[in-house]
C-alpha positions in Angstrom: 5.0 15.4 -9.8 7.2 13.1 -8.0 9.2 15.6 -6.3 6.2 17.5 -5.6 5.1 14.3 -3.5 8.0 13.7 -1.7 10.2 16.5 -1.1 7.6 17.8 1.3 7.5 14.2 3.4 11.4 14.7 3.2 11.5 18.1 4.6 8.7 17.3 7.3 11.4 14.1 8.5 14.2 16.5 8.6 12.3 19.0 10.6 11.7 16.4 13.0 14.3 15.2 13.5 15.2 18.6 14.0 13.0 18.9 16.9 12.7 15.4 18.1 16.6 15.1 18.6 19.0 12.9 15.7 18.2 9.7 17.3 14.3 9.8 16.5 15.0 11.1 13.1 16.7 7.9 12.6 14.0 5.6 14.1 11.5 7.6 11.8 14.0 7.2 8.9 14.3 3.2 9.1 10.2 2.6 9.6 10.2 5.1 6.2 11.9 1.8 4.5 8.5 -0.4 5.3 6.0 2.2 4.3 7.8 3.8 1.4 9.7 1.2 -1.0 13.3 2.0 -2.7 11.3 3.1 -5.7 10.2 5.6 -5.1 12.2 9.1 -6.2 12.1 12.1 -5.0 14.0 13.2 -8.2 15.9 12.1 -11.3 19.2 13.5 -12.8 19.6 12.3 -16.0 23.2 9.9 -15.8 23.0 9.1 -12.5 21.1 6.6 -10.2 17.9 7.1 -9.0 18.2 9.3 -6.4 15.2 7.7 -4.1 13.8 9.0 -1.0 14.5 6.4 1.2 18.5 6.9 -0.4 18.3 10.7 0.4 17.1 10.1 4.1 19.9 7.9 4.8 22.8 9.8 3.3 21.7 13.0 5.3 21.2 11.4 8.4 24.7 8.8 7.5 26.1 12.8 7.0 24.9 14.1 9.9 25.9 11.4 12.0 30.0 11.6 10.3 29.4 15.6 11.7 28.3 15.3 15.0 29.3 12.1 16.7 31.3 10.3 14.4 34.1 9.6 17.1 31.6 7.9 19.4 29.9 6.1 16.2 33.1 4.6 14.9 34.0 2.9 18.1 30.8 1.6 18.3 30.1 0.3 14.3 33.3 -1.6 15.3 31.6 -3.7 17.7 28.9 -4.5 15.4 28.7 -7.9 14.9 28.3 -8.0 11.2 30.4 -5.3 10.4 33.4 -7.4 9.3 30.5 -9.7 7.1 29.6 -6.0 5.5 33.1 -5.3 4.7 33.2 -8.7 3.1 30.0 -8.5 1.0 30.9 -5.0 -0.3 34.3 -5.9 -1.2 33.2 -8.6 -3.3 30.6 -6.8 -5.0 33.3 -3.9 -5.6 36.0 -7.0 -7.1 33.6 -8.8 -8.9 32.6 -5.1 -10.7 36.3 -4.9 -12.2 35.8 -8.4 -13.7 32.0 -7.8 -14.8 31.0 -8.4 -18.2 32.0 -5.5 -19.7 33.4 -1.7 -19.5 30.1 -0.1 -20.4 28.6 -2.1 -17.4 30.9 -1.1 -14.7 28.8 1.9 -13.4 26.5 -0.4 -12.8 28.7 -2.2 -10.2 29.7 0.5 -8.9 26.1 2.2 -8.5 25.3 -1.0 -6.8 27.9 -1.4 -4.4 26.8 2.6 -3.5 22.9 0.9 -3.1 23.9 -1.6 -1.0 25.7 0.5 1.3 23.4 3.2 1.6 20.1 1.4 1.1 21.3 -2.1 2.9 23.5 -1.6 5.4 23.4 2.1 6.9 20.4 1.6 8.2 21.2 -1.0 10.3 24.8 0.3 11.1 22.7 4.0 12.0 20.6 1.6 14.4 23.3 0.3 16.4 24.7 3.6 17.0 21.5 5.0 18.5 19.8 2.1 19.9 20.9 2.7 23.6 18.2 2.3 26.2 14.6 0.7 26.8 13.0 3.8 25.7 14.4 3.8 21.9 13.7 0.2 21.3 10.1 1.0 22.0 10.4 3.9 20.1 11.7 2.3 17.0 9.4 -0.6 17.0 6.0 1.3 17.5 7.6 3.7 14.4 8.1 0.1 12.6 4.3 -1.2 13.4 2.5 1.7 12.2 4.5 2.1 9.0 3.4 -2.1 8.9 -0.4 -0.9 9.3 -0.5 1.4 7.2 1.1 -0.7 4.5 -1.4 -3.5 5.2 -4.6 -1.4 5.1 -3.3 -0.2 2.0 -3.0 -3.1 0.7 -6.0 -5.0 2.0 -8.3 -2.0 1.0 -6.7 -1.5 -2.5 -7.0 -5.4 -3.3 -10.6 -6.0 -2.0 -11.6 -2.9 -4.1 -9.6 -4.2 -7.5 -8.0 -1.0 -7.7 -4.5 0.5 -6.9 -3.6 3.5 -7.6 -0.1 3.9 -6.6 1.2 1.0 -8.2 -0.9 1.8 -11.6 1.1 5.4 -11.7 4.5 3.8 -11.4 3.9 1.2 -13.6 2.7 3.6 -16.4 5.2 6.1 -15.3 8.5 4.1 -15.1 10.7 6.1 -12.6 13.9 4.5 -13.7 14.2 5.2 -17.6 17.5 2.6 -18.1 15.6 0.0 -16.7 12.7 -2.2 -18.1 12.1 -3.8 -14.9 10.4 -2.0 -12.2 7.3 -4.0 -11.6 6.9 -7.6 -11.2 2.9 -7.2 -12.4 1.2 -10.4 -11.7 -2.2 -8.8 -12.1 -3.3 -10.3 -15.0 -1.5 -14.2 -13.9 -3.8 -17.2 -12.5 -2.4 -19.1 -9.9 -4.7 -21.7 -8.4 -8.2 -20.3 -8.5 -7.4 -17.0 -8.3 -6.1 -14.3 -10.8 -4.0 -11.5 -9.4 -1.8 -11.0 -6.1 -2.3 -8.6 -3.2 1.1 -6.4 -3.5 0.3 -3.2 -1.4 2.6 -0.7 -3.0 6.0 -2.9 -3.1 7.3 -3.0 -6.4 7.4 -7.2 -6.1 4.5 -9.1 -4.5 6.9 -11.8 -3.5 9.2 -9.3 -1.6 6.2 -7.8 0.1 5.3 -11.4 1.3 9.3 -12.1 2.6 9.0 -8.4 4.7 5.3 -9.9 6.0 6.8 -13.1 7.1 9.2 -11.7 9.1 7.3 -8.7 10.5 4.6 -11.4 11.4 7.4 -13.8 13.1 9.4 -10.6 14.9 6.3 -9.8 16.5 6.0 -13.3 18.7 9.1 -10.7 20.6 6.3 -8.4 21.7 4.3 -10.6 23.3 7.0 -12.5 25.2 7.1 -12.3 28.5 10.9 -11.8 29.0 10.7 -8.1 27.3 7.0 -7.3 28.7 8.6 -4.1 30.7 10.0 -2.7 27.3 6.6 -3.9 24.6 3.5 -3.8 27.4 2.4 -0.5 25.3 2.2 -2.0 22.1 0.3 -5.5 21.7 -2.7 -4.3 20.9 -1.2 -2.7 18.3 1.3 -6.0 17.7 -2.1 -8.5 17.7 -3.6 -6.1 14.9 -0.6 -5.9 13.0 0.1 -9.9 13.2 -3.8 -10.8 12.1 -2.9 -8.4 8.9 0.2 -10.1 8.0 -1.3 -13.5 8.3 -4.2 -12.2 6.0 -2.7 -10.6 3.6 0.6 -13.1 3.3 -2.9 -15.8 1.8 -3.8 -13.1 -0.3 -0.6 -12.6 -1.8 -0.5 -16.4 -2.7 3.2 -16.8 -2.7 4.6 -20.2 -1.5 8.0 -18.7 -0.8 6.5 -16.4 1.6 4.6 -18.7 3.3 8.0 -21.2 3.4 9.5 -18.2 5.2 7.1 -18.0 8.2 6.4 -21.8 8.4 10.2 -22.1 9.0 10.9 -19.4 11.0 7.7 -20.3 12.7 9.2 -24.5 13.3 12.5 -23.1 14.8 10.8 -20.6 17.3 9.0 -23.8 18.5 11.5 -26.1 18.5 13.9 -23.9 20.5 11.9 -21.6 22.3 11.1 -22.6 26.1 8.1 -25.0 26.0 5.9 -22.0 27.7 6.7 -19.9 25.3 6.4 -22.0 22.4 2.7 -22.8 24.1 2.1 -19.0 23.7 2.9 -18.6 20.0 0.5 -21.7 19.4 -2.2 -20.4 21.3 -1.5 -16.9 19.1 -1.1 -18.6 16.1 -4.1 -20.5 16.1 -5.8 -17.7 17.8 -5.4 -15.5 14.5 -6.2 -18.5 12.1 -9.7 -19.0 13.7 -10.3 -15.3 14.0 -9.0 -15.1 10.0 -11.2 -18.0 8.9 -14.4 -17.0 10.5 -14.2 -13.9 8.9 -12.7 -14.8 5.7 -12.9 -18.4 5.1 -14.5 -18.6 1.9 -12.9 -16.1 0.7 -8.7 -18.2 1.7 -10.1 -21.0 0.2 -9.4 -20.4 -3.3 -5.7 -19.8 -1.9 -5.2 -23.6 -0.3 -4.0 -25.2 -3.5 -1.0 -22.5 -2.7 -0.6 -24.0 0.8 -1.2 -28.0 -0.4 1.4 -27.0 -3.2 4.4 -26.2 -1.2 4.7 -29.9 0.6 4.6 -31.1 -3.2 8.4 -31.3 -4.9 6.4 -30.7 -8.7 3.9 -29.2 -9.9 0.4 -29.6 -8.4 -3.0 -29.0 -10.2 -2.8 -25.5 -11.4 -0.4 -23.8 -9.0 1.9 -22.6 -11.4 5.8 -21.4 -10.1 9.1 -23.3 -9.9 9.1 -27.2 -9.6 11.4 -29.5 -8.8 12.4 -30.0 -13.0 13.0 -26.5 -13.3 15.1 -25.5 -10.6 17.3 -28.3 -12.0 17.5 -27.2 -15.3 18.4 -23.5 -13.6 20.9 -25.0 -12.0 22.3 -26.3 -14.8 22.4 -22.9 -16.8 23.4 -21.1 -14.0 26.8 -24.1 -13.7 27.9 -23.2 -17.2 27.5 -19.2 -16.6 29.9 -19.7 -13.6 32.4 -22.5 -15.5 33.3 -19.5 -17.7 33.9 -17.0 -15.0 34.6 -19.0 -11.4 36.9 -17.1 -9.5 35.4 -13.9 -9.2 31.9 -13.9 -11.4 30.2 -11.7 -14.0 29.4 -9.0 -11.6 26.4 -8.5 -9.7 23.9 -6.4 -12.4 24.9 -9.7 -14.5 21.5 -11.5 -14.0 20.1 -7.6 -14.3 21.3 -7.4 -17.7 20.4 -10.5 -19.3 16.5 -10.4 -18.0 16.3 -7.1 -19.6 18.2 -7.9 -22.4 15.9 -10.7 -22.7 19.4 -13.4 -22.9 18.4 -15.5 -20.1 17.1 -18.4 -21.4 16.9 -21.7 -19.6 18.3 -19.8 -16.4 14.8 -17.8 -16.6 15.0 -15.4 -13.8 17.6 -17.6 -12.0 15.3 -17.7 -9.0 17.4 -18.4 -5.9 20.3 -17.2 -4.0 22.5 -19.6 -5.2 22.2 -19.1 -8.8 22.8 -15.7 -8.3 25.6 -15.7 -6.4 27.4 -18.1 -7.9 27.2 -16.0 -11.1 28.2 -12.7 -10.0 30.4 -13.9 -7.8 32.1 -16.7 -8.3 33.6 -19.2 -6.0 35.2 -15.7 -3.7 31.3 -14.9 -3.6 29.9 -18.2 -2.4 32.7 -17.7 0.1 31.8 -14.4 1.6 27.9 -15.1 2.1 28.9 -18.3 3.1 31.1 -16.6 6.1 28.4 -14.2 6.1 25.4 -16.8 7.4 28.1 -18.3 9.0 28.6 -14.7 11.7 24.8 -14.5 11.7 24.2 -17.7 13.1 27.6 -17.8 15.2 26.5 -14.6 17.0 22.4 -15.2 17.4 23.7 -18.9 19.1 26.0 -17.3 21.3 23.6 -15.2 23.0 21.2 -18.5 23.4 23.6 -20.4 24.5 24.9 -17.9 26.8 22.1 -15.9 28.0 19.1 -18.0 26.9 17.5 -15.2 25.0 14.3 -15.5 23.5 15.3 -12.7 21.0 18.3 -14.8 20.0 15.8 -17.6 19.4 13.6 -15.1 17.5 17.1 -13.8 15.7 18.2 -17.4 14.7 13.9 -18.2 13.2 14.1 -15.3 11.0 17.4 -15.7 9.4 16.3 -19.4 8.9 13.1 -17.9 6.7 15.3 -15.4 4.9 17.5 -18.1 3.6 14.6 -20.4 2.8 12.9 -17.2 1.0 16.4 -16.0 -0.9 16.9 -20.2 -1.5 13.4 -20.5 -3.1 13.2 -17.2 -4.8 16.5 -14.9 -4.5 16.8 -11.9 -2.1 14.9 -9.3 -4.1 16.0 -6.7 -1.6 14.7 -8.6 1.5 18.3 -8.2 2.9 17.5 -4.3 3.5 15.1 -5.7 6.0 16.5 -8.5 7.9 19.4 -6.5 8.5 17.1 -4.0 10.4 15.5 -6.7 12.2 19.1 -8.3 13.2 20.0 -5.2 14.3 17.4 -4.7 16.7 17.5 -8.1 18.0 20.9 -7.6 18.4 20.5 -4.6 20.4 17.6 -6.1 22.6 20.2 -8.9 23.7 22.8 -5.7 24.8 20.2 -4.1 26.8 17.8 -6.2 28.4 20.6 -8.5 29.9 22.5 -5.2 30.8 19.7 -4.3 32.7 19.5 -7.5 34.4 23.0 -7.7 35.6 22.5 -4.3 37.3 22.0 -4.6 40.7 19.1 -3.6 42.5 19.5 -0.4 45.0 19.7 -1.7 48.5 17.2 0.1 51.0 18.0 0.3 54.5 15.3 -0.9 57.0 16.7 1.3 60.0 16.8 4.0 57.3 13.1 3.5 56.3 11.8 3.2 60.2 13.3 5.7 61.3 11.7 7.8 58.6 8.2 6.5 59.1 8.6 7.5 62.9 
């Protein structure tokens, strides 16, 4: 039934990006990972990894690309500026699988260094080798904002109706046979005053609130007035887009997703230009009246949510992490690593012992840190370490240097990632602030390309002559 669903979407991509020309294919291909989540298969062949359709998309295109310009795209991957930081993170994830926790487990490892490569970062590398002019950054980003509305309506619809049918089949029809976890199903859980989360059809209601966030904080780039030549098409589209994420990131009741915008909210004020950071206040609050008119009875069942996050414990009946519990995480996690420090457990570790049920006091071991340091080791705190290190080195050279607002955009949402993956882990957001990097990255290229260009002299004598 699966295949019957998906290999006909797959074959329609192709065929346009047959028609459309490679570089469209690709934009198409990297909005498919916001509407249509990791997964999802398009089949399954029993002893190998899921073979998703998101996964099949990128390896033909990643294929394609290797046949037809693969001079041209090697010269230019090497001036990515996280391509080193990729090399880094994959070669650890590759070590650390030769001193994982045991020989059965090492296909694992290895399947996962494959996922990250494919899933994570070919996407973004495809990106930089096609993003080249005005015309495919607006292409790409109104690909990207429809794939977010449709996701949203989804999700709005399916949760004021109680009923979703996409996530019910996949949780009653577990696409990945050797694995227990597929669904974080929090339909049943009270948190505050309200009983169930508003999840769309992401297989994690947290993660869908992390890709929210950031779509909701990438958008403020739209609306500025340094790139209105390249985005005046889309903000009605863009104000739509940013009232649904602000909706539906309440309705999802997650304080880690909320963390994430509120921080990458506080950085784009405090280094933004003050007009600017006058324009996404006036948006912001904008929306929130708009939102509570309409829905303000409704959002306040979700406050103790909002009031719960400046609180270090526990408050009323917000359940989650608190302060006590993150320490006594911390402390499981220490003596997890004491036995393995140089180069961890592997990085299906944590994978394994929440299906085995063996976790105990580390629980679901619920932030960045914990993880890392276990699969890892120290030569894993190292690399993401060195990795945050080239994000932030790169996004503050182009602000320093150019005074982009995109950098400042850039530099906000890698501050909510890492107050999402500190709070809660990744769980997979790094797919998608990759792609958001990417294009900020490329905006930066461009736009101040463009503005060094100069401007084609007309001759006066020339023109008068002309008129007479």
């Amino acid at each position: 039934m699966l295949t019957v669903i998906f290999l006909p979407l797959l074959i329609i991509s192709l065929l346009f990006t047959f028609y459309k020309g490679l570089n469209k294919g690709v934009f198409l291909a990297i909005s498919f990972a916001f509407s249509i989540p990791s997964y999802m298969p398009v089949f399954f062949i029993a002893g190998l990894p899921i073979i998703s359709f998101n996964r099949v998309l990128s390896i033909l295109l990643f294929l394609a690309v290797i046949a037809i310009r693969w001079k041209k795209s090697i010269r230019d991957i090497n001036k990515f500026p996280l391509f080193f930081s990729y090399k880094l993170i994959l070669a650890i994830v590759a070590i650390s699988a030769f001193f994982s926790f045991g020989e059965a487990y090492f296909s694992m490892n290895v399947n996962l260094v494959l996922s990250m490569f494919f899933d994570y970062f070919i996407p973004s590398l495809l990106l930089w080798c096609f993003i080249e002019t005005e015309k495919d950054l607006q292409t790409l980003t109104k690909y990207i904002n429809y794939s977010m509305i449709l996701v949203i309506a989804y999700g709005l619809i399916t949760y004021f109706i109680s009923y979703n049918p996409i996530v019910d089949f996949f949780k009653y029809n577990n696409p990945f046979p050797n694995s227990k976890i597929v669904f974080a199903d929090f339909s049943d859980k009270m948190r505050g005053n309200v009983k169930g989360r508003l999840q769309a059809y992401y297989a994690n209601a947290i993660l869908y609130g992390g890709v929210l966030a950031l779509h909701m904080v990438f958008s403020f780039l739209f609306l500025a007035s340094d790139y209105t030549k390249i985005f005046r098409k889309n903000k009605t589209v863009v104000l739509i887009t940013m009232m649904g994420c602000v909706l539906s990131l309440f309705l999802i009741n997650s304080r880690s997703s909320l963390v994430c915008m509120f921080a990458s909210l506080f950085v784009v004020v405090l280094l933004g230009k003050l007009k600017q950071s006058l324009q996404l206040l006036l948006t912001g609050c904008t929306l929130m009246i708009v939102i509570f008119l309409f829905f303000g009875d409704l959002l306040e069942n979700y406050m103790p949510t909002i009031n719960n996050i400046f609180s270090l414990g526990k408050e009323g009946n917000v359940s989650g992490s608190s302060f006590e519990m993150r320490y006594m995480q911390f402390y499981s996690a220490m003596a997890i690593f004491l036995k393995k420090p140089l180069f961890g457990w592997g990085f299906n570790y944590i994978q394994y012992l929440l299906e085995a049920g063996k976790t105990g006091d580390l629980l679901g071991a619920e932030s960045i840190l914990f993880q890392v340091m276990i699969s890892g080791g120290i030569t894993g705190l190292l690399v993401y370490i060195i990795w945050y290190y080239k994000v932030y080195s790169s996004l503050f050279t182009y602000f320093r240097k150019y005074k982009s607002y995109a950098a400042v955009i850039g530099i906000a949402l890698f501050t909510g990632y890492l107050s999402f993956c500190i709070l809660t882990g990744d769980l997979g957001l790094m797919k998608y602030i990759l792609i958001y990097l990417t294009i900020i990255y490329k905006l930066n290229v461009i736009h101040h390309k463009n503005k060094r260009r100069p401007r084609p002299v007309v001759n006066v004598n020339s023109v008068q002559l002309a008129v007479n």
